[in-house]
N, C-alpha and C positions, 0 to 999 in steps of 0.2 A: 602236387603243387608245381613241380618242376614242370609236369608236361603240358597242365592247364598254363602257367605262363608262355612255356613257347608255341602252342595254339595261338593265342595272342599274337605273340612276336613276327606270325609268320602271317595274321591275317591282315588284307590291305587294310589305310589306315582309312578311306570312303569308306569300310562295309562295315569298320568297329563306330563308324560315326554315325550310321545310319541306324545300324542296330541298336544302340545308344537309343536313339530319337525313338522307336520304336517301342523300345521297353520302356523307356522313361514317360511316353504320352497314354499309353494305354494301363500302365500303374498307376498315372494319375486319376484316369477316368475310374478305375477302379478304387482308388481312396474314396473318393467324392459319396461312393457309397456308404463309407462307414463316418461321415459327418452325424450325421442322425442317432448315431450308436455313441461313440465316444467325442465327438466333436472333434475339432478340428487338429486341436492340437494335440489329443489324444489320439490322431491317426498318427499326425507329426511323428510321435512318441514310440509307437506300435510299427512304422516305418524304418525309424532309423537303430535303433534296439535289433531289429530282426537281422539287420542288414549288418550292422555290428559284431552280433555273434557270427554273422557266415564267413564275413573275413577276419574276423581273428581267428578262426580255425583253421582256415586257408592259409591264410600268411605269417599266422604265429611273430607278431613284431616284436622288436626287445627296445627297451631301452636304455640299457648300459651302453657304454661309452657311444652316445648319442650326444654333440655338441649342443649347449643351451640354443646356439641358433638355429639350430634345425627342428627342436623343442618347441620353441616361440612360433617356427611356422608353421606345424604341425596344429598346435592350439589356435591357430588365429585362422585358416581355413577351414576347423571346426569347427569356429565361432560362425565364419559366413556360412560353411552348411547350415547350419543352425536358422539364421535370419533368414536365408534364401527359402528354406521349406517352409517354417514356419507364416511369413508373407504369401509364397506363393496358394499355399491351402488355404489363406484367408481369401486371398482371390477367388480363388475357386469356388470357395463355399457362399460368393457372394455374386460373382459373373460367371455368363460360360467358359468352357474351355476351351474354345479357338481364341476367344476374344482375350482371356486372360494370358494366355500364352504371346500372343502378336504384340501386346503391350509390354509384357516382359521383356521379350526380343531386344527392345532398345537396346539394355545391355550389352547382351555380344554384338549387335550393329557397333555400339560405340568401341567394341574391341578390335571391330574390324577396321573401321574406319584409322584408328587411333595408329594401327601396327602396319597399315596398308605399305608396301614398296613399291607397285604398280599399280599405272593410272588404269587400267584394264578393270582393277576391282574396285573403282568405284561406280562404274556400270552396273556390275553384280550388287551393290549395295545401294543403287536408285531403285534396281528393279528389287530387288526383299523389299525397300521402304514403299514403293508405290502396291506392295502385296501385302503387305501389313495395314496399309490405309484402305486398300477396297475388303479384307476381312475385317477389321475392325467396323467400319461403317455398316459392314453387311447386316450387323444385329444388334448397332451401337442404342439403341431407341432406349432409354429410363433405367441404363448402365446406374448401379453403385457409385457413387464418387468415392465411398469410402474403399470396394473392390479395386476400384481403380490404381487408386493411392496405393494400396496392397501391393500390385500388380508391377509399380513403378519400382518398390519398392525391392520386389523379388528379382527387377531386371538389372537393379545396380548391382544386386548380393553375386548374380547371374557374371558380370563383367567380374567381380573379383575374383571370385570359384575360378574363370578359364584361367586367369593369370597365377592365382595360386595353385590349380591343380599341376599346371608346366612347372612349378617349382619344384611341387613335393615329391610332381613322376621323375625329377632329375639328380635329386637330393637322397630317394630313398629308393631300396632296390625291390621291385614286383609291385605289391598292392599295401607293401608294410604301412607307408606314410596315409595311403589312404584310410587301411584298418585302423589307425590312430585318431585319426581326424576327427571317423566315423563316431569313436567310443568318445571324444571331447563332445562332438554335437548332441549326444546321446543322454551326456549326466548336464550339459545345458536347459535342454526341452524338458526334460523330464519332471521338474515341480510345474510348470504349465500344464503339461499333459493329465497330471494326477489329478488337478484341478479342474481340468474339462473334461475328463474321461470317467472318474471314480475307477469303483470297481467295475463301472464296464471293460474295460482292458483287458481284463482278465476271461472273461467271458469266453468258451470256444471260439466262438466264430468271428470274435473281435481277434481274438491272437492265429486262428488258420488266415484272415482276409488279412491283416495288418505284417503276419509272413509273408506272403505273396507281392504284397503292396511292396514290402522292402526289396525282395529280389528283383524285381519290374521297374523300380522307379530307383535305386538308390546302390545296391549289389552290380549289379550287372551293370548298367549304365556307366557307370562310375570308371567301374574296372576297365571298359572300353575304352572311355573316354583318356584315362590316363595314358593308357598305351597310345592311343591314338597321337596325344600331343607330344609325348616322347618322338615322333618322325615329323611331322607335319606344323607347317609355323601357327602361329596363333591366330595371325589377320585371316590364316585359309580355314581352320575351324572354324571360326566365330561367323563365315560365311553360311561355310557347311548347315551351320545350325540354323541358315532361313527355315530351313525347312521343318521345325518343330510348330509352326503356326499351323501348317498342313496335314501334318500326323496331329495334331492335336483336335485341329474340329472333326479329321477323319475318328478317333478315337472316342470325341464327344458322341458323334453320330452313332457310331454302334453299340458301345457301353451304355450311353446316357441317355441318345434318343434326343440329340439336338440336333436339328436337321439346315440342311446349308441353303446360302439362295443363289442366285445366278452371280452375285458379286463375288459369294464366297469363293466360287466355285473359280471365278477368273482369278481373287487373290491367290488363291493354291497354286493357279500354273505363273502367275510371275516367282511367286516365291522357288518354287520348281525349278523354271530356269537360270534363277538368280544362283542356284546350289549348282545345277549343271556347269555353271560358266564360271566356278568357282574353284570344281574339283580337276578343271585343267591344270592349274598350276599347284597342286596337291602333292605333287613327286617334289617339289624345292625343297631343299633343305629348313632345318627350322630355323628363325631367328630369337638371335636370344633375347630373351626377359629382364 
């Protein structure tokens, strides 16, 4: 546990953000899979469960002499775990996944905007918005309103998650606060899941693909992300993260087999450079929450 944390501690905080983006958009494209199997929220269920038991074995949390307010905050950002998936796989299961993601985005755009201390990052933040409007249009034709709605929905949950994970990475020591969060999000979904899932959950290959799904989208990611905002301010993630609209249609394209068009293809590189011109001022200290 000791050495997997200071692997971490010692990796920059661009390459645990990106890694992050990577596991988390190619997890998704792989849940999308077992919609059809257990539905949605039975991936939801199958996702966060897996990802559950990995860190509580890792980080083993306690609860004893734990203040009720670090209690409270522990439950209430696995409360927003909770809505943030749940939303966001309704999207999914309803738009694609470049599109569902670029709408999400709003979210950390509004974290970036919000925490901004230099007029420089709202540059970075015209150019994500002006990369998020050419991939969305790129395949916006006979969209879900109701994905959409979904979509908006996973992008508020999305702004809470950055703000409460810098909490709980400063409150609680390694990945404890998030092992907890994880096991709060877990017994939330879980009368939903039983409901859309049955006894498919149980099925081999619902619980080998719904393991995977956790480690990809939810284990890993997380864990990066946390250490991540331990160094780095929150206005300079919430930019970093232009880049989940780009790994995401990248993600859709080769799991899912939804292919990009020339517009998409220019959203990627504004949103690309919007992260570029982002991760300049990445070495600042963090500001506080």
């Amino acid at each position: 546990m000791a050495r997997d944390a200071g692997l971490l501690a010692r990796a920059p905080s661009g390459a645990l953000v990106l890694g992050a983006i990577g596991s988390v958009q190619f997890g998704s494209a792989l849940a999308a899979t077992l919609f059809a199997r257990v539905g949605t929220s039975g991936a939801v269920v199958l996702r966060l469960v897996s990802a559950s038991v990995v860190l509580l074995a890792v980080w083993r949390p306690r609860l004893r002499r734990r203040a009720r307010r670090e209690l409270l905050l522990v439950a209430t950002f696995g409360l927003v775990l909770a809505g943030m998936n749940l939303s966001f796989y309704n999207a999914l299961d309803r738009i694609p996944l470049g599109i569902a993601v670029s709408i999400e985005f709003l979210g950390p755009l509004a974290v970036a905007v919000g925490w901004s201390r230099r007029r420089i990052d709202l540059l970075w933040v015209a150019l994500a918005v002006a990369g998020i409007l050419a991939l969305t249009r790129a395949g916006a034709h006979g969209l879900s309103a109701i994905g959409v709605a979904f979509a908006l929905a996973a992008g508020c949950f999305w702004a809470a998650y950055i703000v409460l994970n810098a909490r709980v990475g400063r409150r609680f020591e390694g990945g404890a606060g998030l092992a907890l969060a994880m096991c709060v999000a877990s017994a939330a979904v879980v009368p939903a899941g039983v409901i859309d899932g049955g006894g498919h959950l149980l099925e081999p290959r619902s619980l080998a693909l719904g393991a995977a799904v956790g480690m990809l989208s939810s284990a890993i990611p997380y864990s990066f992300e946390l250490e991540a905002l331990r160094r780095i301010a929150v206005n300079v993630f919430g930019v970093l993260m232009s880049l989940e609209p780009a790994m995401a249609a990248l993600a859709g394209l080769i799991v899912l087999g939804q292919g990009l068009t020339a517009r998409a293809v220019a959203g990627i590189a504004l949103v690309v450079a919007a992260s570029a011109g982002a991760s300049i001022g990445a070495a600042q200290p963090p500001v506080a929450v």
